[in-house]
N, C-alpha and C positions, 0 to 999 in steps of 0.2 A: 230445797227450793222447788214447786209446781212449774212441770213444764206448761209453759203459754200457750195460750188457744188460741184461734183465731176463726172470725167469722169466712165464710164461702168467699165473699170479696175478695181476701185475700191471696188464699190456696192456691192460684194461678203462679200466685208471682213465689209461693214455696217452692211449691213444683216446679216451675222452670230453673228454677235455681240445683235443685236435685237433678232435674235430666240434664242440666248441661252441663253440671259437674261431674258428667258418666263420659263425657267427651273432653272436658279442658278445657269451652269455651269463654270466653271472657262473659263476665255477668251484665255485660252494658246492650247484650246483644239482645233488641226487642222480639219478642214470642211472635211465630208467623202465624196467619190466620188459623183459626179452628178448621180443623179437617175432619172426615169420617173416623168412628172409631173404629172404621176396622183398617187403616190407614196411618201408622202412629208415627208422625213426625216431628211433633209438638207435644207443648205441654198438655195444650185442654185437653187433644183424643189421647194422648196417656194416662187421664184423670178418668175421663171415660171408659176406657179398656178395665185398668184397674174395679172402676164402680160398676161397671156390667157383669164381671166376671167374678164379683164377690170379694176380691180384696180390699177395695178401700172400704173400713171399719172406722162409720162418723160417730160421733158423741152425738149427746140431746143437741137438740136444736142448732143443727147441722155444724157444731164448731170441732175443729180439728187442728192439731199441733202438726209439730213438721215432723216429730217424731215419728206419730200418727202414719203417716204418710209416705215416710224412711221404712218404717213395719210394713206397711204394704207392699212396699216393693220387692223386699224382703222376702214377704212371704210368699208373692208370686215366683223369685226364683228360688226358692227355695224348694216349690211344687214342680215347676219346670225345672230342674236341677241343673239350676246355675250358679256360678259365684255368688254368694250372699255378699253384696255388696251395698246394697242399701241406695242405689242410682241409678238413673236410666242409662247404663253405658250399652255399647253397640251390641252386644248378645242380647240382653232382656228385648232392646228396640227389635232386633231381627226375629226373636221367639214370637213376640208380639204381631209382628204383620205373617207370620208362618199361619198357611191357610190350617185351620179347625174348625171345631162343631161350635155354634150359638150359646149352649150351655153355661151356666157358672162353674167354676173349677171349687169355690167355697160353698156351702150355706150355709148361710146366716143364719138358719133357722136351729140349729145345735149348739150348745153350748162350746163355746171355743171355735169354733168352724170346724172344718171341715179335718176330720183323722185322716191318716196317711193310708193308705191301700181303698181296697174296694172300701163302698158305701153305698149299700140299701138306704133308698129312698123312701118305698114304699110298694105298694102290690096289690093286684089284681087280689079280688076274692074269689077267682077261679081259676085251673088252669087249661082249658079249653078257648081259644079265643079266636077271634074272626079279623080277618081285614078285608081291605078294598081297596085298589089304585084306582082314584077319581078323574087323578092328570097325570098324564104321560110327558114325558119329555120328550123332542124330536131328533136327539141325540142319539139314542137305539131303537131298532125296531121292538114295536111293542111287545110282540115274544119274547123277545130278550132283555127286556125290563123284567116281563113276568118272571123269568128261570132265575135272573139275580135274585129279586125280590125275593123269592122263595128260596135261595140258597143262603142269603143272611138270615132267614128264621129259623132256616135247618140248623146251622152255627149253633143255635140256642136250645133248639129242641132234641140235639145228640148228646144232652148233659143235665137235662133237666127232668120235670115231669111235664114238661109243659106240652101242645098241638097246636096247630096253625091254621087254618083252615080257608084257602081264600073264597070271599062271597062277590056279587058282580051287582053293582048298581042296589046297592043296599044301606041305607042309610045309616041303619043298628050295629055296621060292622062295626066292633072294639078299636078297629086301629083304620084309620084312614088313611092314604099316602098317596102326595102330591107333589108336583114340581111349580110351583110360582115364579111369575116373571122376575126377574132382577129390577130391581128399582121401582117400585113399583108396589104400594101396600097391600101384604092380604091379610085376609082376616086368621087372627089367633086368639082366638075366645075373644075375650074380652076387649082385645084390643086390637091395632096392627102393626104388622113389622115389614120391612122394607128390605130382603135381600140386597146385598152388596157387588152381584157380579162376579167375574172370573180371581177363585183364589180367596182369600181371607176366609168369612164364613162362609162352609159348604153348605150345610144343614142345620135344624133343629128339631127338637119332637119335645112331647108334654110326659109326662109321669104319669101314672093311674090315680095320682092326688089329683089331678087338676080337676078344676071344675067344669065341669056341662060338657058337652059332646066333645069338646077339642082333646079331652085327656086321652093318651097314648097313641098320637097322632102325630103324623112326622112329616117336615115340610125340607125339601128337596131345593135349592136354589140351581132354576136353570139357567142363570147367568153363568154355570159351570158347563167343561165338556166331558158330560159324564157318557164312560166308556168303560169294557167288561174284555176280562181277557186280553190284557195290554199292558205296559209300562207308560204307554202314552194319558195325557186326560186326568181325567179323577176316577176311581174306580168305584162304581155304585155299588158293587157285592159290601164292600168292607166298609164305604160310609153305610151304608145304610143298615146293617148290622150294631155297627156302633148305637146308629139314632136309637135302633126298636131295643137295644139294652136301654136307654133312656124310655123307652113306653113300656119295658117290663116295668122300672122300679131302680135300675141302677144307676148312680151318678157318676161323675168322671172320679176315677184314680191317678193318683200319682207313678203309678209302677209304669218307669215304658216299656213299650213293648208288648200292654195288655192293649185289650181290643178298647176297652174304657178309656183308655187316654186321651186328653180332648185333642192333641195336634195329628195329623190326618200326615201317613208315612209311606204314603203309597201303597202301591201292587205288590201282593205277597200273596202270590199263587197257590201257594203250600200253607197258607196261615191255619195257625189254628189255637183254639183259644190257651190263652195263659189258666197256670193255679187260680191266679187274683180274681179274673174272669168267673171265672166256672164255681169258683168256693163262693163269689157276691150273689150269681142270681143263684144259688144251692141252697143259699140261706135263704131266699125268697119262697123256693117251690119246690125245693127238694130236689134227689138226684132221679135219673131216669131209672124207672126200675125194668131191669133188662128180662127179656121174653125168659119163659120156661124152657127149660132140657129137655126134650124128649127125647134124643138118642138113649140107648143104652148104655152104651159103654163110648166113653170119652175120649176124642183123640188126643195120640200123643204129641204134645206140642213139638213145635220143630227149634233147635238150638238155633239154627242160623237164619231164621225168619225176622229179619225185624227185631237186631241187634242191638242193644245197648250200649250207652258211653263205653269203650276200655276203661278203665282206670290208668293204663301202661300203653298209651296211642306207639303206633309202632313206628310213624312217623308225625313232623308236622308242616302242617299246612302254608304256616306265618304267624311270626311273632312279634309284636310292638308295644309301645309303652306309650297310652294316649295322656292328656294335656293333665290329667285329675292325679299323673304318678302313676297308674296299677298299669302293671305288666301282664301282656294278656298272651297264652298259645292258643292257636285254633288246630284243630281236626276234624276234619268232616264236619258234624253240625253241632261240636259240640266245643267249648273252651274252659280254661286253667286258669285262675289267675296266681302269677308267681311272684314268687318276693325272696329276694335272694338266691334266685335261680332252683330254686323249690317252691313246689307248688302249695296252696293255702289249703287249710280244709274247707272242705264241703264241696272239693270240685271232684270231676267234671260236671258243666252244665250248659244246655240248650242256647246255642248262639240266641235263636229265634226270640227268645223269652227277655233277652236282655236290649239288643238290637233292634228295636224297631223296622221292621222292612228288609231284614237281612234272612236270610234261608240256611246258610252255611256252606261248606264244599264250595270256597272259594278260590281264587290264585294265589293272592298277594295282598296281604295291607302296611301300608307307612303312615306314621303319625311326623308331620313337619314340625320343625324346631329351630332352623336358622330364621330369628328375626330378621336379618340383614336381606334377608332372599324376600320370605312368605310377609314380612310385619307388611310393607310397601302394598300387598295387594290386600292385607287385613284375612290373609290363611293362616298364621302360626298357631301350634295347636289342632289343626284341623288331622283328620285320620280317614286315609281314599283306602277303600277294599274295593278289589277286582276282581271280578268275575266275567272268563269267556270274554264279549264283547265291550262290558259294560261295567260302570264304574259308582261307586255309591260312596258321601262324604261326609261324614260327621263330624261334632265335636262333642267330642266323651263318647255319652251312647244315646247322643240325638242328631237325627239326620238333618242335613240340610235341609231346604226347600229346592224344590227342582230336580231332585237326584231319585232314582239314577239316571246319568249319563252315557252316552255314547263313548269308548274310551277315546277315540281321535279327538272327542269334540273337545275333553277337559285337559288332554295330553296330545299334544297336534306331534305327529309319526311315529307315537308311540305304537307296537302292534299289538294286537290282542293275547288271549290266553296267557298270559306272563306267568313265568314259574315263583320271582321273587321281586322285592323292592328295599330298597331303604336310606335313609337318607346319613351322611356319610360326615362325621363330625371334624374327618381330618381338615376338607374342603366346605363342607356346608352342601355339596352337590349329591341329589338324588341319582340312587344309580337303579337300573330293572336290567334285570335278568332272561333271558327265555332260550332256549335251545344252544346250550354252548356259547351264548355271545352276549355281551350285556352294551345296556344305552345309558346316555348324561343327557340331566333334565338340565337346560341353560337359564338363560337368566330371562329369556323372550318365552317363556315356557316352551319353546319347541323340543323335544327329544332327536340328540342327535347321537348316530352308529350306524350298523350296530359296531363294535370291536370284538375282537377275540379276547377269551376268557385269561389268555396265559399271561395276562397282567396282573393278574389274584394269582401268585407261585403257591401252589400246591391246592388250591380248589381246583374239585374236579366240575367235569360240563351237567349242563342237567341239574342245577341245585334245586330245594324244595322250599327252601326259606334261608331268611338272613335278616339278620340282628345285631343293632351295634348295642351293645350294654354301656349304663355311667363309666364304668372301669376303661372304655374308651377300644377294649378287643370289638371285633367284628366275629360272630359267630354265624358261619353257615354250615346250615341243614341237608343231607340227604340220605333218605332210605331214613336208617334207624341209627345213624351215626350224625355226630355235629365236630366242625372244623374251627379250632380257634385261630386269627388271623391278627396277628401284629402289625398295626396300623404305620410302626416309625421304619422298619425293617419291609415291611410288605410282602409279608409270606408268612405261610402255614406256621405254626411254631411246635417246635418237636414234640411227640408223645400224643401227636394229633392224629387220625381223628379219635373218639370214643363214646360211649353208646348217650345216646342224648336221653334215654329211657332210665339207664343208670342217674348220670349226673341232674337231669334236668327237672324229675319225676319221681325221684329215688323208685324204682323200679328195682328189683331183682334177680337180671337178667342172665 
């Protein structure tokens, strides 16, 4: 039997039926007005979002099945790596209004859309190339526009063949770079577009395909508060790095955590580009070919310079098991993932590369799981890693919007630096750790303590990590030993501790 088409007429009323069946809504419940697509609260700017961004794939003259349309959704989370559910339920909505680039995440222009990793667009026939900043924003002083600017093209020109050269009131310059008002049309070649304001689209730029003066030109919305050197605002080093990989030639990837990714994951001081990254424009313009040796004789490199993953971490940092199942250890900046309290091959590997916005060499992270507690606020599933002051929250290994946090602000008395967390399957209660005494997260999210540790019989003060496994023990971490702890009895259980390097890494130690 052919699945049934339907004219545009209709597709509203497919659609709404798809996004409210992502939420449980009753079907009688009429569609609220059409809103901006960068705004997705309804059906129409979700048909929008979809049809800007490349996934809704129409038939000839414009008819489409609900099928159709189920694929699309589909395939959006599937690029954003989310449940392939086929509905607008509350993740896809939330991905959707999460501030990114203007760009399409598909084209249409490839057979089958868009392959999974990087993807060359297209490319300059030189690698020597010019810009000009024509508009300034009033957000940084204009020096400090200039040194970002120039440290997003650095990003690209430390891996390539490529030069950057800036020119001043020149019209011929290859890459042009502006800030236009919010709300308000400027001209993009051919046509105009309309920045959105604070949050949704930050930016966009053209390809070296485009046609007539506008190709490889990037347009800044300063309805943002774009800020350098901060956690606060949007950071222009890292959008706008993103954009000019779009005026090399590259389109957005699916890998997070590469700089190509269209969702915008904050300040990441230490960033630096991914594989996916560096291999997309390599295939464009080649790799940088490094200066000549002249020294004579070569120095001896240094062992302890600028170390590598261990394979046998001597201890760990925190271990958790987020919403997708995979059980992750961290250490300094790099993580395991384990299965059966052994580690998988191919590890260890680069937090940075997988985490968007994370650095590594952090405190503590928990992934939530009592529905009873988190379902009510619409957390379960969510994963807080802390660091020092500040708190960053994902689901799987995509951050929220807004993060990172202050830890007071997201955890009110909570104190900073924490050694460990975890959330505690006997009760459903989050417990944190820090200098000999631990706190309980209530039910008003306040954290109250601290207490003395001699309620855990046989953990010592000072732990490093803590993990409750399916098996329902509680395993804490310190030094290069882990303690198994009996949840019904409430203490150490004999033969404990023993080397978490041996059992946990097969290490042998």
């Amino acid at each position: 039997m052919e699945t049934p088409c339907w004219s545009w007429s209709v597709i509203l009323a497919i659609l709404f039926t798809v996004f409210i069946s992502g939420f449980g809504f009753p079907t009688e419940i009429p569609p609220a007005p059409m809103q901006s697509i960068s705004d997705i609260r309804d059906i129409g700017s979700a048909m929008e979002f979809l049809d800007h961004y490349g996934y809704l794939n129409t038939h000839l003259n414009g008819l489409m099945g609900e099928d159709t349309i189920r694929a699309s959704i589909r395939e959006f989370q599937r690029f954003s790596h989310l449940t392939e559910t086929g509905a607008m339920d509350e993740a896809t909505v939330e991905m959707m209004n999460s501030p990114r680039c203007g760009l399409p995440d598909v084209d249409s222009t490839t057979s089958g859309g868009r392959q999974k990793r990087y993807y060359a667009h297209s490319q300059w026939d030189k690698t020597d190339l010019t810009y000009d900043i024509i508009q300034y924003t009033p957000d940084l002083p204009q020096s400090k526009v200039d040194s970002e600017i120039a440290k997003a093209f650095k990003l690209w020109s430390d891996v390539t063949a490529l030069t950057f050269s800036r020119v001043h009131g020149d019209d011929t310059a290859d890459i042009k770079i502006s800030f236009p008002a919010p709300f308000i049309p400027h001209e993009d070649g051919y046509w105009k577009t309309t920045f959105d304001g604070p949050g949704k689209v930050l930016a966009h730029a053209f390809f070296p395909s485009n046609y007539g003066d506008i190709k490889g030109d990037a347009h800044f919305d300063d309805g943002e508060n774009w800020t350098a050197d901060t956690y606060e605002g949007t950071n222009l080093w890292l959008v706008a790095a993103h954009e000019f990989g779009h005026s090399l030639g590259l389109a957005h990837s699916d890998v997070i955590g590469s700089l190509m990714y269209p969702y915008y994951s904050g300040y990441k001081p230490n960033f630096q580009l991914t594989s996916d990254d560096i291999a997309g424009m390599q295939s464009l313009y080649g790799a940088k070919v490094p200066e000549p040796d002249i020294t004579t004789t070569a120095p001896k490199p240094d062992p302890n310079l600028n170390p590598g993953p261990r394979l046998c971490p001597d201890n760990v940092d925190a271990i958790t098991a987020t919403k997708d199942g995979h059980t992750y250890a961290f250490q300094g900046d790099y993580f395991w993932r384990l299965q059966d309290k052994n580690v998988e091959q191919g590890y260890p590997k680069r937090i940075s590369d997988y985490w968007s916005g994370l650095d590594g060499d952090f405190d503590a992270v928990f992934t939530s799981s009592n529905p009873w507690f988190w379902g009510s606020k619409g957390l379960t599933g969510k994963t807080w890693f802390f660091k020092d002051s500040r708190v960053w929250r994902f689901q799987n290994m995509v951050m929220d919007p807004g993060y990172p946090r202050l830890i007071n602000d997201e955890f009110r008395g909570l104190p900073t630096h924490i050694d460990a967390v975890f959330e505690y399957y006997g009760n459903g209660q989050t417990y944190f750790f820090k200098d000999g005494y631990f706190y309980m997260l209530n039910w008003r999210m306040e954290v109250v303590g601290p207490f003395y540790m001699t309620t855990w019989r046989g953990i010592p003060d000072n732990i490093d990590a803590v993990y409750q496994e399916s098996d329902q023990y509680v395993y804490f971490f310190k030094d290069n030993l882990y303690y198994k702890f009996e949840h019904d009895i409430f203490q150490t259980l004999a033969g404990y501790p023993r080397s978490s390097s041996a059992d946990w890494f097969l290490c042998n130690v």
